[in-house]
C-alpha positions in Angstrom: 18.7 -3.8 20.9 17.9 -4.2 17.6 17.9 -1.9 14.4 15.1 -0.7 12.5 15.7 1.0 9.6 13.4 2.4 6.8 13.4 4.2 3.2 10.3 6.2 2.6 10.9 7.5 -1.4 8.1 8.8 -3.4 7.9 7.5 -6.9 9.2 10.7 -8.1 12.2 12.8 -7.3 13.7 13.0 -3.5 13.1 10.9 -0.1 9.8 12.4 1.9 10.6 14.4 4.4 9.0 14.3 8.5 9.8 12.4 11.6 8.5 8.8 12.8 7.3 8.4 16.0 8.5 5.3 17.7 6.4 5.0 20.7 5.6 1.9 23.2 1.8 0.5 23.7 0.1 -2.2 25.0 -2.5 -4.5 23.4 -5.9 -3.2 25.1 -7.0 -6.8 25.7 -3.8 -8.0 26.8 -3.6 -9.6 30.1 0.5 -8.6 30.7 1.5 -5.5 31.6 5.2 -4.5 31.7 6.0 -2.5 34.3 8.5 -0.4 32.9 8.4 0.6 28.7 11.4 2.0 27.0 11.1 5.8 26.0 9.6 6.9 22.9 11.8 8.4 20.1 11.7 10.5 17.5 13.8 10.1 14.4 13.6 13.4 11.7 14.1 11.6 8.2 16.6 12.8 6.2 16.2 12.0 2.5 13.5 9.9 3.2 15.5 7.3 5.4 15.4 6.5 9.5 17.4 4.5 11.7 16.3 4.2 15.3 17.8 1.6 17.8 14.7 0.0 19.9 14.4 -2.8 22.5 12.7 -5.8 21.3 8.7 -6.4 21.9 7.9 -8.2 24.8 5.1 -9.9 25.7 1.9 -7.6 25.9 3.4 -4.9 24.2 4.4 -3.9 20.5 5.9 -0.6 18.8 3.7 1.7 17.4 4.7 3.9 14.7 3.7 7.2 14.1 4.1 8.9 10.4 3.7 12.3 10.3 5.1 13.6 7.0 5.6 17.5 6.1 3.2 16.1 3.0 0.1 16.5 5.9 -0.4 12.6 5.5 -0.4 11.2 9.7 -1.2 7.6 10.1 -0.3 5.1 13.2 1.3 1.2 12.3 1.9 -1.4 14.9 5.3 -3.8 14.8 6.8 -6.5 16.8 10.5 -5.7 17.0 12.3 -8.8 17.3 15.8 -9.1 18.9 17.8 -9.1 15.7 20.4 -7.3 14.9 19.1 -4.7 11.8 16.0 -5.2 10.3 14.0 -3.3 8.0 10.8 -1.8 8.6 8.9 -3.3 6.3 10.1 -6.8 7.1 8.6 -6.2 10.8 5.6 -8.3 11.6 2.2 -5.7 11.7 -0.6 -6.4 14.7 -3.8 -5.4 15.4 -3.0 -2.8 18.4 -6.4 -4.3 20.0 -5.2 -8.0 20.4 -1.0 -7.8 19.1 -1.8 -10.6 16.7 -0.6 -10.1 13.5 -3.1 -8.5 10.8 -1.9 -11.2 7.9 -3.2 -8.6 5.6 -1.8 -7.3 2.6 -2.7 -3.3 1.6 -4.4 -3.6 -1.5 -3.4 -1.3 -4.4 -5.4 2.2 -4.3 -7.4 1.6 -6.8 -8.5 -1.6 -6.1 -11.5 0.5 -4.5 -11.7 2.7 -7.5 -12.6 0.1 -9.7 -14.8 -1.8 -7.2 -17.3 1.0 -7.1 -18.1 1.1 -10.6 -21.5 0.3 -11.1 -21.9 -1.9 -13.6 -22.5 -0.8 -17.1 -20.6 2.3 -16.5 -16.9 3.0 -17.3 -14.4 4.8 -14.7 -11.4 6.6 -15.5 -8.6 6.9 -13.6 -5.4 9.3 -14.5 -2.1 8.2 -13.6 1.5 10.2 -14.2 4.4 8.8 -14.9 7.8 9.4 -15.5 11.5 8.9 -13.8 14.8 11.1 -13.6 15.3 10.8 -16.7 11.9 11.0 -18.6 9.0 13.8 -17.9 6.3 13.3 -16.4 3.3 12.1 -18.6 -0.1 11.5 -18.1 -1.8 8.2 -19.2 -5.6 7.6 -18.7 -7.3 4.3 -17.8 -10.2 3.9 -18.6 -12.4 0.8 -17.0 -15.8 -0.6 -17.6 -18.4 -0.5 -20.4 -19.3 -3.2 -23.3 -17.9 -0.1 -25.8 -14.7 1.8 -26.1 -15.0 5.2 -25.0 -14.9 7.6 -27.9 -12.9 10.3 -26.2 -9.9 8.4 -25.7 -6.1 10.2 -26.6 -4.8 8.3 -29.2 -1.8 7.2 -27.7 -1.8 7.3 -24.0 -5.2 6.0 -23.4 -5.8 2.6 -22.4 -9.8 0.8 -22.1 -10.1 -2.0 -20.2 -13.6 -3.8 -21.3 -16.0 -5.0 -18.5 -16.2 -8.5 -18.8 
C-alpha cells in the first residue's frame, strides 16, 4: 500500500474544505483489464489536508481523482500510484485517462490566456489581491498591452506592462 497525501491551501486564510474521490479506472484503449479493482474511497479534507492509503496502479489501470470542493469547483485528475511508501499528491505521475501515458504537461498560469487574447494594439487589465495573515488584502492592477501608458492608472498600485 502506499500513501498519498495532499495539502490543498488557498492563498489566503484556512485549508479548502470538501472530499476527494479516489476511485479506480481503466485506460479506454488499454488492452489489460484487471479483474478485480480496489474499492473507491472518500477522504473529507480537514483543513485542507487528505491522507488516503491506496494499492499501487497496475498495468491498464490508474487512480482517478475526483475534487469536489464546498467552493462549487469539481474537476477529475488521473495518477499512477507507485508502491512507495508515502508520497505526495502532487509528486504522482498525471496520464491521459484515454491511453494512461503521462500528460508531460505543465498547467500554465491563469492568465497566461488572459494575456494571449489581447488583440494587438489594445491593453488588458487584470486585478489581482493580495495580502497574507499579517497584511490586508490589497488590490494591485496590471495593466498589459498598448505602445502608451494608460492614463487612468492608481499612482501606486498600478503596474503597465508595454506591448513590445
Amino acid at each position: 500500500m502506499t500513501t498519498v497525501t495532499a495539502s490543498l491551501i488557498p492563498l489566503f486564510g484556512t485549508g479548502v474544505r470538501g472530499y476527494l474521490r479516489f476511485f479506480p479506472t481503466i485506460g479506454w484503449e488499454s488492452p489489460e483489464i484487471p479483474e478485480v479493482y480496489p474499492p473507491e474511497q472518500f477522504v473529507k479534507l480537514v483543513n485542507g489536508a487528505v491522507s488516503v492509503e491506496l494499492e499501487p496502479s497496475g498495468p491498464g489501470w490508474a487512480w482517478g481523482v475526483e475534487y469536489r470542493l464546498y467552493t462549487l469547483e469539481h474537476w477529475t485528475e488521473y495518477y499512477v500510484v507507485p508502491d512507495t511508501g508515502t508520497i505526495n499528491l502532487s509528486d504522482l505521475v498525471q496520464v491521459d485517462v484515454s491511453t494512461l501515458e503521462p500528460t508531460n504537461e505543465e498547467p500554465a498560469p491563469a492568465w497566461y490566456s488572459y494575456v494571449d487574447s489581447v488583440v494587438a494594439g489594445t491593453v488588458g487589465k487584470v486585478q489581482v489581491v493580495t495580502g497574507s495573515e499579517s497584511r490586508p488584502a490589497f488590490p494591485s492592477v496590471f495593466w498589459i498591452g498598448g505602445e502608451t501608458q494608460p492614463v487612468n492608472m492608481a499612482e501606486n498600485t498600478d503596474v503597465w506592462f508595454k506591448a513590445t
